[in-house]
C-alpha positions in Angstrom: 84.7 117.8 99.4 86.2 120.8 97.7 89.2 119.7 95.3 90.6 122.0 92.8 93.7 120.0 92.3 94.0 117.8 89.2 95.1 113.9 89.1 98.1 113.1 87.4 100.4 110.0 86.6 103.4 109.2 84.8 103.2 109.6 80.8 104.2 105.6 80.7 102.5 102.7 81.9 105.4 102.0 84.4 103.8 98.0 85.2 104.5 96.8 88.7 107.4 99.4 89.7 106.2 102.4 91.9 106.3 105.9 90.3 108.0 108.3 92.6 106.2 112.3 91.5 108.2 114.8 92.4 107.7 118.8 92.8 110.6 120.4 93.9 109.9 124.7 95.0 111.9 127.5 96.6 109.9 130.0 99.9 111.1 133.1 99.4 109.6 135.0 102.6 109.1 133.8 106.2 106.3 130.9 106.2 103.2 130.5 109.0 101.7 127.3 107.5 101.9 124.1 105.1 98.9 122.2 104.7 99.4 119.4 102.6 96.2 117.4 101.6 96.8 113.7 99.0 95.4 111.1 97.9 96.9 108.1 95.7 95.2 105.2 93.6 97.0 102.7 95.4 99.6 102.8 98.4 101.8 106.0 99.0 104.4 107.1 100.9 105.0 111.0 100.8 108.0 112.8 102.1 109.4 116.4 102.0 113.4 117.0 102.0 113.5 112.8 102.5 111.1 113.2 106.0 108.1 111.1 105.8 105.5 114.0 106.2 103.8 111.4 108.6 103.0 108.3 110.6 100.7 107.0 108.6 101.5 104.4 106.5 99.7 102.3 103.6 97.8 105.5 102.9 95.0 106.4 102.1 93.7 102.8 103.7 91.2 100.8 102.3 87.4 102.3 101.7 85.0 101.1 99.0 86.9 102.9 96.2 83.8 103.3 93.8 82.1 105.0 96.1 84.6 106.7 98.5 88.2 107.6 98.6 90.0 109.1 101.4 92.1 112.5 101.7 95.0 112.7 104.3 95.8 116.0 105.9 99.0 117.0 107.1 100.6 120.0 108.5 104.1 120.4 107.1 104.8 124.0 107.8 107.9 122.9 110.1 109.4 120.2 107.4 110.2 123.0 104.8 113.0 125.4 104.3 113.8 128.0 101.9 114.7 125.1 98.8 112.0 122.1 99.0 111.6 119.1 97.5 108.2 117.0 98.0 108.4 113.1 96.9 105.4 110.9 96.6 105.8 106.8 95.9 102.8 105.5 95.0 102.1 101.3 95.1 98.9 99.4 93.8 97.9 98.5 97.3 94.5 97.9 98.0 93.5 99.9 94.8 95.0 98.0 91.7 96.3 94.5 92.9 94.9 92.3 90.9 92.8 90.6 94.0 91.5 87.5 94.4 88.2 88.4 92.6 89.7 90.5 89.8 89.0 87.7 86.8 85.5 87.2 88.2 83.6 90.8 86.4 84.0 92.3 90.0 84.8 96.0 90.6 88.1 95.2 91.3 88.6 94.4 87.6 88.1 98.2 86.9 90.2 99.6 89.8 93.3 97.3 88.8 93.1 98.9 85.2 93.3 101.9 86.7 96.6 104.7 86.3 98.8 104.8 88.8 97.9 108.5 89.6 98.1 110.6 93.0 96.3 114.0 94.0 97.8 116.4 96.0 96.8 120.7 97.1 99.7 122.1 99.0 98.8 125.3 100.6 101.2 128.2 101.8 100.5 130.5 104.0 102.9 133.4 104.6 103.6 136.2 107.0 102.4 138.8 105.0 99.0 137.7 104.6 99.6 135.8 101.6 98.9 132.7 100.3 100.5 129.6 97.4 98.9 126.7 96.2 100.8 124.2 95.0 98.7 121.6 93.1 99.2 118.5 91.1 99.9 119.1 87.5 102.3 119.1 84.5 104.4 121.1 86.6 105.2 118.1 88.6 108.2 115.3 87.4 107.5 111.5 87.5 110.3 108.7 87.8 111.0 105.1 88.5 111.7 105.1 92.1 114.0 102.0 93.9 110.3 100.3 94.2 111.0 97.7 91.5 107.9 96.0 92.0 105.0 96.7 95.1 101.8 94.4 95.0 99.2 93.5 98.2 99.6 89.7 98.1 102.8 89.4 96.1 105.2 91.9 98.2 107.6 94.5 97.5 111.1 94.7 95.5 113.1 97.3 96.5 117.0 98.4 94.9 118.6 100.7 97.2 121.4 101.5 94.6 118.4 102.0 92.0 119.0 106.0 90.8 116.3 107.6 88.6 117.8 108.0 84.9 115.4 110.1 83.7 112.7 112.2 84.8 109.5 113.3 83.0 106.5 115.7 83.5 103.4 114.1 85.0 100.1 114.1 82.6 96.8 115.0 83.9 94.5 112.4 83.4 91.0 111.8 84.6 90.3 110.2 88.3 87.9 110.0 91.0 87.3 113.4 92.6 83.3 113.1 92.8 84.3 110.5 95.6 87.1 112.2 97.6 86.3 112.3 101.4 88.3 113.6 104.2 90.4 111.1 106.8 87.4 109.0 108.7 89.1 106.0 109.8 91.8 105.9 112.1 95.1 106.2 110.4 97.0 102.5 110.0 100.6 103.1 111.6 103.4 101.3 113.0 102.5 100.0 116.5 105.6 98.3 118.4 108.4 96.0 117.3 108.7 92.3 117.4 112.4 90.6 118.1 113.0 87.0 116.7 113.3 85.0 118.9 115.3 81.8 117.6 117.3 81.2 114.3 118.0 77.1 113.7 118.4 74.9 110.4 115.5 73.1 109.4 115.4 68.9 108.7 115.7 70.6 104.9 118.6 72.9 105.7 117.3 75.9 105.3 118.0 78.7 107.8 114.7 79.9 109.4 114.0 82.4 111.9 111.3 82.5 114.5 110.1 85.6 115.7 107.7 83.7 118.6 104.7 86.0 117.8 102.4 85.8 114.6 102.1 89.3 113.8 101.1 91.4 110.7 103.6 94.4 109.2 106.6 94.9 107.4 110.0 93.0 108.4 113.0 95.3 109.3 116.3 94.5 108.1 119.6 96.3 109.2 123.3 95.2 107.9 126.5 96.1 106.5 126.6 95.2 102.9 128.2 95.9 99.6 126.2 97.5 96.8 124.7 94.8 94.8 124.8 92.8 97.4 121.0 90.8 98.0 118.4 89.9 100.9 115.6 87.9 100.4 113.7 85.8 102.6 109.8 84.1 102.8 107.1 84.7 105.4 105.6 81.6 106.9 102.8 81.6 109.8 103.8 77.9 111.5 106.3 75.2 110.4 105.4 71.4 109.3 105.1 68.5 111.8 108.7 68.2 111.1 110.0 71.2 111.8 110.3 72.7 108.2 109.5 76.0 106.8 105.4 75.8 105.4 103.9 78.3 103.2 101.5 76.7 101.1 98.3 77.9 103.2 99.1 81.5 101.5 98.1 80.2 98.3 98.8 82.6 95.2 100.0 85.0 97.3 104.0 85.3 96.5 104.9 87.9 99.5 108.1 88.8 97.9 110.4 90.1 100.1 113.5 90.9 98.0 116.1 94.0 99.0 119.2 94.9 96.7 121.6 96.3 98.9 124.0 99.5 98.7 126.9 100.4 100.0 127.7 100.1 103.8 125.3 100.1 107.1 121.9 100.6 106.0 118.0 99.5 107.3 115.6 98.5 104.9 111.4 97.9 105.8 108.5 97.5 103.1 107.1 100.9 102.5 103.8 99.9 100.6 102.5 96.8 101.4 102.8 94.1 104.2 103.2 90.7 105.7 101.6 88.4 107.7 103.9 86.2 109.5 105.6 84.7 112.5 108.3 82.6 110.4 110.9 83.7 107.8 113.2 81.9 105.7 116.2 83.2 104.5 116.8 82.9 101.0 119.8 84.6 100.4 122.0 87.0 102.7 125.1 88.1 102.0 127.4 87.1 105.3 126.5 85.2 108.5 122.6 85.5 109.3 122.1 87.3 112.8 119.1 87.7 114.8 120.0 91.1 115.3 119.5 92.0 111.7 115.9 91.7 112.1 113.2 93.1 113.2 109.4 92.5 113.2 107.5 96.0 112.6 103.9 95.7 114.3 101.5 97.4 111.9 97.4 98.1 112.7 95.0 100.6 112.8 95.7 103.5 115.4 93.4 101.8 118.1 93.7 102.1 122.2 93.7 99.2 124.2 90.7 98.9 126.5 90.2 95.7 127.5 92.3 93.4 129.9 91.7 90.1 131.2 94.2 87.8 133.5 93.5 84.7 134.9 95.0 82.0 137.5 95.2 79.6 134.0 98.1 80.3 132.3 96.3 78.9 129.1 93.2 81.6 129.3 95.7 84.0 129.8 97.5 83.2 126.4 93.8 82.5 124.9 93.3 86.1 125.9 96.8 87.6 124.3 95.9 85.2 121.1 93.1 87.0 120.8 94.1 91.0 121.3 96.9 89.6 118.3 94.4 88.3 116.4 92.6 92.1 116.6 95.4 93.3 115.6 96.6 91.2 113.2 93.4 91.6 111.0 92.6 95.5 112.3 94.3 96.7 109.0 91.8 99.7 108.4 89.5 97.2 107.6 88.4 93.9 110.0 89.8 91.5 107.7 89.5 87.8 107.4 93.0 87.2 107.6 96.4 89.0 107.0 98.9 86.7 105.0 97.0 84.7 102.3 95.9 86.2 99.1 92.4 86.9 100.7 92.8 89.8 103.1 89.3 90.6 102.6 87.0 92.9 105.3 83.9 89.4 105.4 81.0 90.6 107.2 80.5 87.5 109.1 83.5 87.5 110.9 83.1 91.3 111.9 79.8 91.2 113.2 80.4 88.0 115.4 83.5 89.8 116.8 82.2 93.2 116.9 81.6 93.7 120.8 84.8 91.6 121.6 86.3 94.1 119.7 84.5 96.7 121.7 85.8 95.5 124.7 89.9 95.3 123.6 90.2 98.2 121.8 88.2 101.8 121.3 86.8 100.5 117.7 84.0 103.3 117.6 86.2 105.4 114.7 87.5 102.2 113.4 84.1 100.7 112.4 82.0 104.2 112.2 84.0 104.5 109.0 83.7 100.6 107.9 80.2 100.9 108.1 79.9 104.1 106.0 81.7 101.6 103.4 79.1 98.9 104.1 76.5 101.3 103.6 77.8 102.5 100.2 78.4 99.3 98.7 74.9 98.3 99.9 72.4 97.9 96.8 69.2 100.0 96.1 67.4 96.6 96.9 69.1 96.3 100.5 71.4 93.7 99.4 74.7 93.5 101.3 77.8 91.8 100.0 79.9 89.1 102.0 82.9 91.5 102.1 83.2 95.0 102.7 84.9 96.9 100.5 82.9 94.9 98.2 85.3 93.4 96.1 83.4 90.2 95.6 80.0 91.2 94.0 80.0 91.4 90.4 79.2 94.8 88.8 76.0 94.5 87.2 74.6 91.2 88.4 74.9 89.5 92.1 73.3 86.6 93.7 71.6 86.7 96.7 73.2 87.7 100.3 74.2 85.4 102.9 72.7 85.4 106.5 74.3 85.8 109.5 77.1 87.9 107.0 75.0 90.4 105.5 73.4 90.8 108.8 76.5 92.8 109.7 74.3 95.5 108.6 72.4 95.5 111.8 74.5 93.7 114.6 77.4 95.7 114.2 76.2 99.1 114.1 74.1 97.9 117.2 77.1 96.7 119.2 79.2 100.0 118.3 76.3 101.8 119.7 75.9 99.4 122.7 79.5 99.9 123.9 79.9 104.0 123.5 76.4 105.1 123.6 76.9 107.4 120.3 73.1 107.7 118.7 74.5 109.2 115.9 76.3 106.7 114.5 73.2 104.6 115.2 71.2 107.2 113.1 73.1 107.2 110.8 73.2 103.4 109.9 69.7 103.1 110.6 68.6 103.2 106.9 71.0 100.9 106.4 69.4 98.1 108.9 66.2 99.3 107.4 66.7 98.5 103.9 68.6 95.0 104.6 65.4 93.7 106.7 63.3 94.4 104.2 65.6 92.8 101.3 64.9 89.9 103.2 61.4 89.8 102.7 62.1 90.4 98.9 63.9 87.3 98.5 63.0 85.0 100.7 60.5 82.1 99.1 57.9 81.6 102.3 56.7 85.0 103.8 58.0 85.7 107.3 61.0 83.4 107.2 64.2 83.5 105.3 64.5 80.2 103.3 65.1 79.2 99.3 68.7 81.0 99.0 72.6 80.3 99.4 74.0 81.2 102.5 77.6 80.4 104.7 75.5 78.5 106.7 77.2 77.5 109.9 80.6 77.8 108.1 83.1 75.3 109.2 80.7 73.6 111.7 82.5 70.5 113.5 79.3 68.5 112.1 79.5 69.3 108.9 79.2 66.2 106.2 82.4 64.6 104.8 83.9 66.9 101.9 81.1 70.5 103.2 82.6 73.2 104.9 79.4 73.9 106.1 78.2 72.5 109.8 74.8 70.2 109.8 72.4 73.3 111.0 69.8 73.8 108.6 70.5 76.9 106.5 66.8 78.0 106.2 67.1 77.9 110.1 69.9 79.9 110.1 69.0 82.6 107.8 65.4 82.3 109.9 66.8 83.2 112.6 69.3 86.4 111.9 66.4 87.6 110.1 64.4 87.3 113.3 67.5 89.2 114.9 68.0 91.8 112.8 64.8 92.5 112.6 65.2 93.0 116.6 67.4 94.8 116.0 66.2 97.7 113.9 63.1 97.8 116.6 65.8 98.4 119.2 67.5 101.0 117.1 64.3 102.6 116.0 63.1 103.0 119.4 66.4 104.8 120.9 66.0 107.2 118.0 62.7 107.8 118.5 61.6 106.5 114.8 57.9 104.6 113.9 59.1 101.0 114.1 55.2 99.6 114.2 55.8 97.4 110.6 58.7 96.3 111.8 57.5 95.6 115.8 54.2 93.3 113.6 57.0 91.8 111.2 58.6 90.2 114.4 56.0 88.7 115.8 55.1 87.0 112.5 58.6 85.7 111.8 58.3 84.5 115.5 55.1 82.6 115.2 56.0 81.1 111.6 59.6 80.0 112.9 58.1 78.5 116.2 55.3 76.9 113.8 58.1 75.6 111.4 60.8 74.8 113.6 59.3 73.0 116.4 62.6 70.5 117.3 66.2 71.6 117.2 68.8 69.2 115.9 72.5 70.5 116.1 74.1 72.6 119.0 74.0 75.9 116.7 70.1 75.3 116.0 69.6 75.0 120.0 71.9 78.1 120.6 70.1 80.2 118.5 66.6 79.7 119.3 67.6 79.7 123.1 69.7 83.5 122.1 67.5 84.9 119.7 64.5 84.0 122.3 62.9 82.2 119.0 61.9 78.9 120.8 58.7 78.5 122.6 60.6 77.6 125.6 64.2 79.0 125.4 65.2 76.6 128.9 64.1 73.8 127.2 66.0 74.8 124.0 69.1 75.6 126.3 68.6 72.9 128.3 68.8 70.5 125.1 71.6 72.3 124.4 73.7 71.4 127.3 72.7 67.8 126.6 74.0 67.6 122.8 77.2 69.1 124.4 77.5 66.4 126.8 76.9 63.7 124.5 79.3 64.7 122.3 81.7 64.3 125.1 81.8 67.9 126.4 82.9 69.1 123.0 82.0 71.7 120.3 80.3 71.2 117.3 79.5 74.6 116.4 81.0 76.6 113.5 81.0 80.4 112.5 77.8 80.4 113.5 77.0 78.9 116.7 80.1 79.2 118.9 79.8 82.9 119.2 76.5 82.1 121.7 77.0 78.6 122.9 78.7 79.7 126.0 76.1 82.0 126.5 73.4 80.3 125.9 74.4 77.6 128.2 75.0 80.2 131.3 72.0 82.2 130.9 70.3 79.3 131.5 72.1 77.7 134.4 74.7 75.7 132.9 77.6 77.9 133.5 79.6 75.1 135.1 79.6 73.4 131.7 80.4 76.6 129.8 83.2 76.6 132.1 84.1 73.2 130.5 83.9 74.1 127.2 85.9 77.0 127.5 88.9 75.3 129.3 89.1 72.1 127.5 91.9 71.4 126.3 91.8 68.7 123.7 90.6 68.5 119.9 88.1 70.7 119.7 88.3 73.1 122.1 89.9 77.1 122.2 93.1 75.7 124.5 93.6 73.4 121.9 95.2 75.5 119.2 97.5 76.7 121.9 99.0 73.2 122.5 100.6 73.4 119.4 102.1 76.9 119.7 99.5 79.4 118.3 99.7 82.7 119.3 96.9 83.4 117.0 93.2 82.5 117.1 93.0 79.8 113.9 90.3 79.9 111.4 89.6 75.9 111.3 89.8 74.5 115.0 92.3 71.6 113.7 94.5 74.0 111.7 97.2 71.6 112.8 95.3 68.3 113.0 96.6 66.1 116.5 99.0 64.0 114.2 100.7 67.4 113.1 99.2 66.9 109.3 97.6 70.2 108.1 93.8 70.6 107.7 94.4 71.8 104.3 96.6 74.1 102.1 93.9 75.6 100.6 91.6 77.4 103.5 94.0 77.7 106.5 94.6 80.8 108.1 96.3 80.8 111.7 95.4 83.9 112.1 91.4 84.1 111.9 90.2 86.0 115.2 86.1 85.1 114.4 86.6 82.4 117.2 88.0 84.5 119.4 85.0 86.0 120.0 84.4 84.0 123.2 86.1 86.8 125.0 82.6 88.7 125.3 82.0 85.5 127.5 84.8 86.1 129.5 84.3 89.8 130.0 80.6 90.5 130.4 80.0 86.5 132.2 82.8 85.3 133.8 83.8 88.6 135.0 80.4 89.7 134.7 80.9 93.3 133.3 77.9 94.1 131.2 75.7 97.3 130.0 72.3 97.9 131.1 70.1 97.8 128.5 69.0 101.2 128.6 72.5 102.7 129.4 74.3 101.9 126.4 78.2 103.1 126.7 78.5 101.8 130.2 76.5 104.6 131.5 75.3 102.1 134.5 76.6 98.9 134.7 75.5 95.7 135.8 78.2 93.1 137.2 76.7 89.3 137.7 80.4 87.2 137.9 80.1 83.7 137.1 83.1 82.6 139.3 84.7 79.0 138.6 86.1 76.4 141.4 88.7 75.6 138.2 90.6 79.0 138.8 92.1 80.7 141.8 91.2 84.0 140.3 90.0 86.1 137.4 89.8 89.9 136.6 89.0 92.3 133.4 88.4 95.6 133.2 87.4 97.8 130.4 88.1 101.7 130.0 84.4 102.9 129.3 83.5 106.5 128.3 82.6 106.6 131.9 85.6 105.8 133.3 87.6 102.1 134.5 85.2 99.2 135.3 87.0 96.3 136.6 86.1 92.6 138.0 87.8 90.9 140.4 86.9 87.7 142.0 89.6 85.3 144.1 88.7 81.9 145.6 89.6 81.8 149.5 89.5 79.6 152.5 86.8 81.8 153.6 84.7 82.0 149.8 84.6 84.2 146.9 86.2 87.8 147.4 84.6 90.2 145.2 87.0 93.6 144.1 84.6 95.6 141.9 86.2 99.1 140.7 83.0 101.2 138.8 82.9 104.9 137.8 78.8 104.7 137.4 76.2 103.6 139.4 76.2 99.7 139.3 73.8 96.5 139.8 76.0 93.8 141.8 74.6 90.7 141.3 75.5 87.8 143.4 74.3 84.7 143.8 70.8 85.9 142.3 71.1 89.0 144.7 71.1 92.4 143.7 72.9 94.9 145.5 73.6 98.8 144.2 77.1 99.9 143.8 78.0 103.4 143.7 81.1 104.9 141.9 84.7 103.9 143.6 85.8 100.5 145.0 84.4 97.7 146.6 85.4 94.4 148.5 82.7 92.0 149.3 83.3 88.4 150.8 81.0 85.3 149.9 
């Protein structure tokens, strides 16, 4: 993009404490407009005459910084007055934390060594046809600001009785202008507020407050106080079987939340980084602890609910709100793994196995279009696609080979975007994306027409997996086989809707068909059934689904998938006539099961099914996120199966719908619906004396299939009785 303005930082290495830049001006004749357009290695929060200039907090987001770096936009022209002055705090944030990967050679090393710098064109337009720009430069001051100390993982420090002693001109220095891009994702913002619930003294003593919601944003503090006086509390997800305060599952990250008061009534809420958390503990307060000095701030990308779904089963119905949290939770301008630990990273895997879930709850299409442009600049010449995007991981000259079913994010998700709002273009424009990871593939793999001889995730955290693996019993050659059958697929679907010469890639297909069929003949784990039934690999995919529903069955109606498998197991088993066991599966409510979790108070979809093992012990300190939403993916089955609401194949964006409901004797009733580009599509069915009543609500043409009949729906509402 155009820029003309120049970066600058403070003349001092200021360490951990946010620099506060400052250009103060004076409008001498009647105003029209204020644009202001900035940018900021790290976090910033910008205001004019001590207004926030906008919504949008933890600007500019997070985007693959060596490659692309976004410019906010904001009209200002009503915040001014004739004397002005214009403040911008600027935090590490995503840009120079010193991540997880920073001592590994990754590119994060560089960006943490980075200045603390911002970039900023204020333009004036006035009544008499002139026009000011105001740019960054030495004209601008730089100070200490009451940000003592603002990291990602480690929190914020903040003394409100903290006054600048000194101020100093700004130095130009050199920063990343060849990478500037305007505002693509959806700007991250506050999204709704979160009252504690409960305070009470732990078995240890301390004095914790429960909010009764897991949630991810800042914590709001409001009390009466004298200067000096000090706040500061801890952020826990869950408590120990005992009832105490538990925080070792955030590992290294410190998640400071420490406020120094001033004098009198006063609020306080991080301004540059934020929290994961359903717990706090307070450290120290000054006075009695209330719950009305407290409030949790909801934070997530600017996305509109789309989805709904309520059951009959109190337990699917909090499955269901477990999951939209979840979403949110992790919907931090980038679909992260987690929101607390020191991790917080954007892992392919978990995106592309949630991407039409995601679909379905929220309008993602913005929110991913511009995740994928990352993905697609941090791929490599050679097609190779990291684990996590922003690619913080890979090192920067040398990187091992990609994983499957996480790399393969470059074709699922793009596919599933395009499959839920019908935008070609976004299609288009990832295709040479897809391309070039298919054929990576082939330049890696150590047998021609299968993907085998390399690392991969495997079925990660697979309920088989051998004592002391976190990696489930399914083959990883079969695995990797398979997505790259899929993918494959799926760049012949993508080519064929954009009208492209997919020919190499329809005869590629075919071959990695044959030579997986040839090499794969038996299946031996519920994932390696599920995906040769899914992927249409096996010879005979009933027979595949079929063996399926018996591994289930013998394993006592339980799971034993991982990452990998559970996203299609319910699938696989009601596309083939076991829908009555999917049923099972999904409404168990023992160890392992989705209903599980909820029996000991998540709110959140966990990352291990025993996160909280049944004697209350923890699975682990070390890899334990309650708030992972990749399992939450079975609400795809719930929506397009049990409710039935699908897309037709060649009407991508709900253009024309097909509805085949999967009703269950084991609920009274069900219903979703799902705001399409179209228009409201909702689901309806109700057990009664009589049968199944059927309330269908469509704004497109429709296929109403019941009980293997078709019948045509047009636009409006419909009752039919069964």
């Amino acid at each position: 993009m155009n820029w003309q303005a120049q970066w600058i930082k403070p003349a001092q290495d200021l360490g951990s404490k946010a620099p506060m830049f400052t250009r103060r001006f004076a409008l001498d004749k009647p105003l029209t407009s204020a644009v202001l357009r900035l940018t900021g290695l790290g976090t910033y929060e910008a205001e004019i005459n001590g207004q926030r200039v906008s919504e949008y907090v933890l600007a500019p987001g997070w985007t693959t910084y060596m490659h692309r770096l976004q410019v906010q936009t904001y009209d200002v022209t009503k915040m001014l007055s004739a004397q002005n002055e214009l403040t911008v705090v600027l935090g590490k944030g995503w840009y120079r934390s010193p991540l997880m990967c920073h001592k590994d050679n990754t590119a994060q090393t560089l960006l943490m060594n980075s200045p603390a710098a911002i970039t900023a064109e204020l333009t004036l337009a006035y009544a008499d046809g002139t026009t000011q720009t105001i740019l960054t430069d030495e004209n601008w001051q730089v100070s200490e600001s009451p940000v003592r100390f603002s990291e990602l993982y480690d929190g914020e420090v903040y003394d409100a009785t903290f006054v600048p002693a000194e101020y100093a001109s700004a130095v130009v220095c050199d920063g990343p202008t060849d990478t500037l891009i305007p505002q693509e994702g959806e700007e991250i913002r506050e999204q709704g507020r979160v009252y504690p619930t409960r305070i009470f003294k732990t078995p240890r003593g301390e004095t914790v407050i429960d909010f009764g919601q897991e949630l991810t944003g800042f914590l709001e503090v409001t009390l009466d106080a004298h200067a000096g006086d000090v706040v500061d509390v801890s952020f826990a997800e869950v408590l120990d079987k005992d009832g105490n305060f538990y925080n070792e599952n955030y590992r290294g990250a410190k998640c400071q939340y420490h406020y120094t008061c001033r004098d009198g009534q006063q609020t306080y809420k991080t301004k540059l980084t934020f929290y994961g958390y359903r717990y706090i503990r307070i450290n120290e307060f000054p006075g009695t602890v209330t719950l009305d000095s407290f409030v949790g701030i909801v934070v997530h990308s600017q996305l509109q609910r789309t989805g709904s779904i309520a059951t009959s089963e109190p337990m699917l119905n909090q499955l269901f709100s477990n999951v939209i949290w979840g979403q949110k939770s992790n919907f931090v301008d980038v679909p992260t793994d987690c929101p607390q630990r020191d991790e917080r990273f954007g892992w392919t895997g978990d995106a592309q196995v949630f991407a039409r879930t995601a679909c379905m709850n929220f309008d993602a299409e913005r929110f991913f279009a511009k995740w994928l442009n990352d993905l697609a600049a941090d791929q490599h010449a050679d097609g190779y696609v990291g684990a996590v995007i922003p690619d913080v991981l890979s090192p920067v000259v040398h990187h091992s080979t990609a994983s499957a079913a996480w790399g393969d994010a470059t074709t699922i998700v793009p596919w599933e975007v395009y499959r839920a709002y019908g935008n070609a273009e976004l299609l288009r424009r990832q295709f040479p994306s897809m391309c070039k990871w298919v054929d990576y593939i082939g330049t890696v793999t150590t047998t021609p027409d299968l993907w085998t001889g390399c690392w991969h995730y495997a079925d990660w955290l697979g309920l088989d997996a051998p004592s002391g693996s976190s990696k489930g019993s399914t083959r990883e050659d079969f695995i990797a086989s398979a997505f790259y059958a899929y993918s494959t697929a799926l760049v012949i679907k993508a080519g064929h809707v954009l009208g492209e010469d997919v020919s190499a890639y329809e005869a590629l297909h075919a071959r990695i068909v044959a030579a997986f069929r040839k090499t794969y003949p038996e299946y031996t784990t519920q994932t390696e059934c599920a995906l040769a039934a899914h992927f249409r690999l096996a010879e005979d995919p009933q027979k595949a689904a079929d063996l399926l529903a018996e591994k289930v069955r013998e394993a006592g109606v339980q799971l034993r998938t991982g990452f990998v498998g559970t996203p299609y197991i319910l699938h696989v088993l009601s596309d083939y006539g076991h829908a009555d066991l999917a049923w099972e599966l999904l409404l168990r409510r023992e160890y392992p099961s989705w209903f599980y979790p909820i029996t000991k108070g998540a709110t959140t979809i966990w990352e291990h099914w025993d996160g909280v093992m049944p004697d209350g012990n923890f699975w682990s300190a070390e890899m334990n996120s309650f708030n992972h939403y990749a399992y939450g993916s079975v609400m795809d089955w719930v929506y397009g199966v049990a409710a039935g609401i699908q897309v037709c194949e060649n009407a991508p964006g709900y253009a024309r719908i097909r509805i085949a409901p999967h009703p269950t004797d084991k609920l009274d009733w069900l219903e979703a619906a799902i705001q399409t580009r179209h228009g409201l599509v909702s689901s309806k069915w109700t057990k009664t004396a009589d049968g199944w009543r059927y309330d269908i609500t469509t704004p497109v043409d429709t296929e109403l299939v019941l009980d293997g009949k078709t019948r045509v729906l047009t636009p409006g509402s419909h009752v039919l009785i069964l």
